[in-house]
C-alpha positions as CSV (number, residue, x, y, z in Angstrom):
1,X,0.0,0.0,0.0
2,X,1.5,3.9,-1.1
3,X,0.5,6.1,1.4
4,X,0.8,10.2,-0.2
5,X,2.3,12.4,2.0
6,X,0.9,16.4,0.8
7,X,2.9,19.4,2.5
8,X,1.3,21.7,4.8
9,X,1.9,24.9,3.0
10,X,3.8,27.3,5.4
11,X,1.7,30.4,6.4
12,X,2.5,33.7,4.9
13,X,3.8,36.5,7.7
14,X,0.6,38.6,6.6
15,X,-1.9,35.5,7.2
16,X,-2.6,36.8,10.6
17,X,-3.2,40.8,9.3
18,X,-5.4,39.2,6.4
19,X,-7.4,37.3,8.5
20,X,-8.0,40.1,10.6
21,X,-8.4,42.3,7.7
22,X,-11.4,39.6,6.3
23,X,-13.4,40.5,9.1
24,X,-13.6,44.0,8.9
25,X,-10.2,45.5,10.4
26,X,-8.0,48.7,8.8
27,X,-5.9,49.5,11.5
28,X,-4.1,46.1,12.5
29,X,-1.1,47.1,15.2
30,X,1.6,44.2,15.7
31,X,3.2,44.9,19.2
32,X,6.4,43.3,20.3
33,X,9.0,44.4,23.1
34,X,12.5,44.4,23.8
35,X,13.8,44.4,27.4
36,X,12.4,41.7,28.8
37,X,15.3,40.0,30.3
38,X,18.2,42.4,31.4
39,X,19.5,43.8,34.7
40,X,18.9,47.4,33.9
41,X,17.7,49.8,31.8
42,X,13.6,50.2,30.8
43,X,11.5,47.7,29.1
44,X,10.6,49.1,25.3
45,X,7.6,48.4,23.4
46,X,6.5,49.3,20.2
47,X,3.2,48.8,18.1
48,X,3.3,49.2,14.0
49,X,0.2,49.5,11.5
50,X,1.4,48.6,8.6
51,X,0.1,49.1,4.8
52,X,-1.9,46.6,2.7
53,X,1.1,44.7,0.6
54,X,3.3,45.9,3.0
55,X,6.9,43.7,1.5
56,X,9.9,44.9,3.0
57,X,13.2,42.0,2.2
58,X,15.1,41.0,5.2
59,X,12.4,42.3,7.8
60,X,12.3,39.4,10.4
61,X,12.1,38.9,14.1
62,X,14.6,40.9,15.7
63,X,16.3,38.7,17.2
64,X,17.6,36.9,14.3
65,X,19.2,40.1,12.5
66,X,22.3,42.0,13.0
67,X,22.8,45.4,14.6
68,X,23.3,46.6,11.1
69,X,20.5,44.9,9.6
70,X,18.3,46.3,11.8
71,X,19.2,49.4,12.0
72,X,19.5,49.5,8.2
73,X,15.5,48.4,8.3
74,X,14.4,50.6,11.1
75,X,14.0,53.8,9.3
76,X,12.4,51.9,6.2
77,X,9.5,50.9,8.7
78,X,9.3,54.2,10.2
79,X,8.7,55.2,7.0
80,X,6.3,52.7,5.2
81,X,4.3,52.0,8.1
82,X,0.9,54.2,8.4
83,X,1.5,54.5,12.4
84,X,4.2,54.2,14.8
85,X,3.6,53.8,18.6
86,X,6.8,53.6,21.3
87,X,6.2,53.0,24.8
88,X,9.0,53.0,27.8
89,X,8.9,51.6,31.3
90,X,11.5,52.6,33.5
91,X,13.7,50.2,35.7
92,X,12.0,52.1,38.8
93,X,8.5,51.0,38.0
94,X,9.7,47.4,36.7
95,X,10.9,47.5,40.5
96,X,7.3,48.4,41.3
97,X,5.3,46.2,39.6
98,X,7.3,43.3,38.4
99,X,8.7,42.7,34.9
100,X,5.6,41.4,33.5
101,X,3.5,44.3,34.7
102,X,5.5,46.7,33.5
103,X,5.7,45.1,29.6
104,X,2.2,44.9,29.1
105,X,2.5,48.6,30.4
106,X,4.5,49.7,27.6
107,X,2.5,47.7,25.4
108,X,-0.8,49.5,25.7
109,X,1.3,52.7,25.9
110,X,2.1,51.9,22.7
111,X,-0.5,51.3,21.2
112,X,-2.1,54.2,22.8
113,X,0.6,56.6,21.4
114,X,0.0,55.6,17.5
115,X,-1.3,58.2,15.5
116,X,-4.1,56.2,14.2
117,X,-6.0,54.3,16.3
118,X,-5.9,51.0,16.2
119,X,-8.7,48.8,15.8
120,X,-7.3,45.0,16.1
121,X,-4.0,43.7,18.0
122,X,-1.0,41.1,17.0
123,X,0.6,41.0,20.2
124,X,3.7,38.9,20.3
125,X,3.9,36.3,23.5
126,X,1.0,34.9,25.3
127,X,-0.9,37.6,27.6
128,X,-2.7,39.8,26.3
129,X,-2.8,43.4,26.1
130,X,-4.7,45.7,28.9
131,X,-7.1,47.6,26.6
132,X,-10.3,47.4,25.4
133,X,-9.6,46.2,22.1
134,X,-10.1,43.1,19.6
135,X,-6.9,41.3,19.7
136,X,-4.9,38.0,19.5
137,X,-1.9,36.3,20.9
138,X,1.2,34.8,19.4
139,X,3.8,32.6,20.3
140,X,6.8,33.3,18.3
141,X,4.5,36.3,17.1
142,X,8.0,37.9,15.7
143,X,8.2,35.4,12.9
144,X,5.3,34.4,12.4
145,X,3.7,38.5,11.7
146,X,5.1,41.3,9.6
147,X,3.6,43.4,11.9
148,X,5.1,42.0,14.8
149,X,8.1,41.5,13.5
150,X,8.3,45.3,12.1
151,X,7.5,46.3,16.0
152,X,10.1,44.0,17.4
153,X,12.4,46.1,15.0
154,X,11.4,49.1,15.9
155,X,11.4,48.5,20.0
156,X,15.2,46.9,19.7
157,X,16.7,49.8,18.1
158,X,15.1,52.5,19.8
159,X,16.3,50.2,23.1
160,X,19.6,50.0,22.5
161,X,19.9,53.5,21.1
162,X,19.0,54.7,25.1
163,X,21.5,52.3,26.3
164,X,24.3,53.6,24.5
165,X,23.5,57.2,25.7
166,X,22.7,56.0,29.4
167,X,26.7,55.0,28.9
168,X,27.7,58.4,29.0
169,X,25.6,59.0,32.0
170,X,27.0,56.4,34.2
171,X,30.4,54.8,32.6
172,X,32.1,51.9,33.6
173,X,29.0,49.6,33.3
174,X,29.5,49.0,29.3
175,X,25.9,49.6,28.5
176,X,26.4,50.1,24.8
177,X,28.4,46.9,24.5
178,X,25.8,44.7,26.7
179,X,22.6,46.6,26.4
180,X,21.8,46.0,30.7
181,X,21.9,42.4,30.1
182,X,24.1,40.0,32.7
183,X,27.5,39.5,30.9
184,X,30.3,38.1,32.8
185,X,31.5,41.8,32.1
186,X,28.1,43.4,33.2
187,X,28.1,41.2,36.2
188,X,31.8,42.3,37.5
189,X,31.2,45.8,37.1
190,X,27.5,45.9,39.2
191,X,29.8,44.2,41.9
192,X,32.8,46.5,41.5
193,X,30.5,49.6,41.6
194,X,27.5,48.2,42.7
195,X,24.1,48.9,40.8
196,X,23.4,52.1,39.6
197,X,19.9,53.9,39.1
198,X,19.3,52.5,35.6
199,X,19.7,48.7,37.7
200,X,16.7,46.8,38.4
201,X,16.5,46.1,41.9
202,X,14.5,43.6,42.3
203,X,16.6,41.3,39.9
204,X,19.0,38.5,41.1
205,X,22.5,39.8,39.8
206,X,21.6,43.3,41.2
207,X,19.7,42.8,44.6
208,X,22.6,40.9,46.5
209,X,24.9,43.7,45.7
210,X,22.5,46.3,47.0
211,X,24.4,48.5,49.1
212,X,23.4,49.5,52.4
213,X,22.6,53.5,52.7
């Protein structure tokens, strides 16, 4: 007996938009963050409408392009797309209501700072965003939506832009080589100078070397 084997066609990084597009959306906003994970600095979010037919080569998750490739794409998105929304979450308030808190926070701010309003959500990860609007969840949202994936680009860059500044405002840490997450050399410096105000308290690798005042 031959048994056929068919391919399950690979979905398209607009499927998602389309879909939401077939029942009656124009203003679809993919959110993504950067920031999650290190031991200082804010957490970044950014949401991005995008055009009908929006093809831009080489866009992709973040995380899977080079400094240069990202930077070479993030004025190209700024751009193209018909809204751009940034939203920034200091370390402070991370520290006051826990990393997760504080992403979806810069999420809806966001979303709330586009200059059209969205009406429909791609959000990249697996909570939702708090506002009162239609939306879905994605694992791996960054690869799988253009519109995520052009806000991962977007959040990245504009995150590791502050962290090179926030080096000239307190050196020795080697934020623009590390971004705030825990190198070996991030690590040494937090316990040769102990953590500065860009540190998140509250984070293992910065709390044991709080000092006493």
């Amino acid at each position: 007996m031959t048994m056929e084997l068919f391919a399950i066609p690979e979905l398209s990084t607009l499927h998602f938009e389309e879909r939401a597009a077939s029942r009656g959306h124009s203003r679809i906003a993919g959110v993504d963050e950067a920031g999650r994970g290190p031991l200082a600095g804010p957490v970044v979010a950014a949401a991005v409408i995008l055009p009908e037919r929006f093809d831009l080569p080489g866009l992709d998750d973040s995380k899977k392009l080079s400094p240069l490739a990202r930077n070479r794409l993030f004025p190209l998105i700024r751009s193209q797309a018909l809204a751009v929304g940034v939203g920034i979450v200091s370390a402070s308030e991370i520290d006051r209501v826990n990393i997760l808190q504080a992403t979806l926070m810069a999420m809806a701010l966001a979303v709330e700072r586009l200059r059209l309003p969205a009406d429909y959500l791609l959000v990249d990860g697996i909570f939702a965003v708090p506002l009162p609007l239609p939306q879905l969840s994605l694992k791996r949202g960054d690869s799988r939506s253009l519109s995520i994936s052009a806000a991962s680009v977007i959040a990245k860059v504009v995150r590791d832009r502050m962290m090179a500044g926030y080096e000239r405002i307190y050196p020795g840490y080697g934020f623009a080589r590390h971004k705030g997450y825990g190198s070996a050399a991030h690590m040494e410096a937090i316990a040769r100078l102990g953590p500065s105000p860009l540190h998140r308290k509250t984070f293992g690798g910065v709390r044991e070397h709080l000092r006493e005042p």
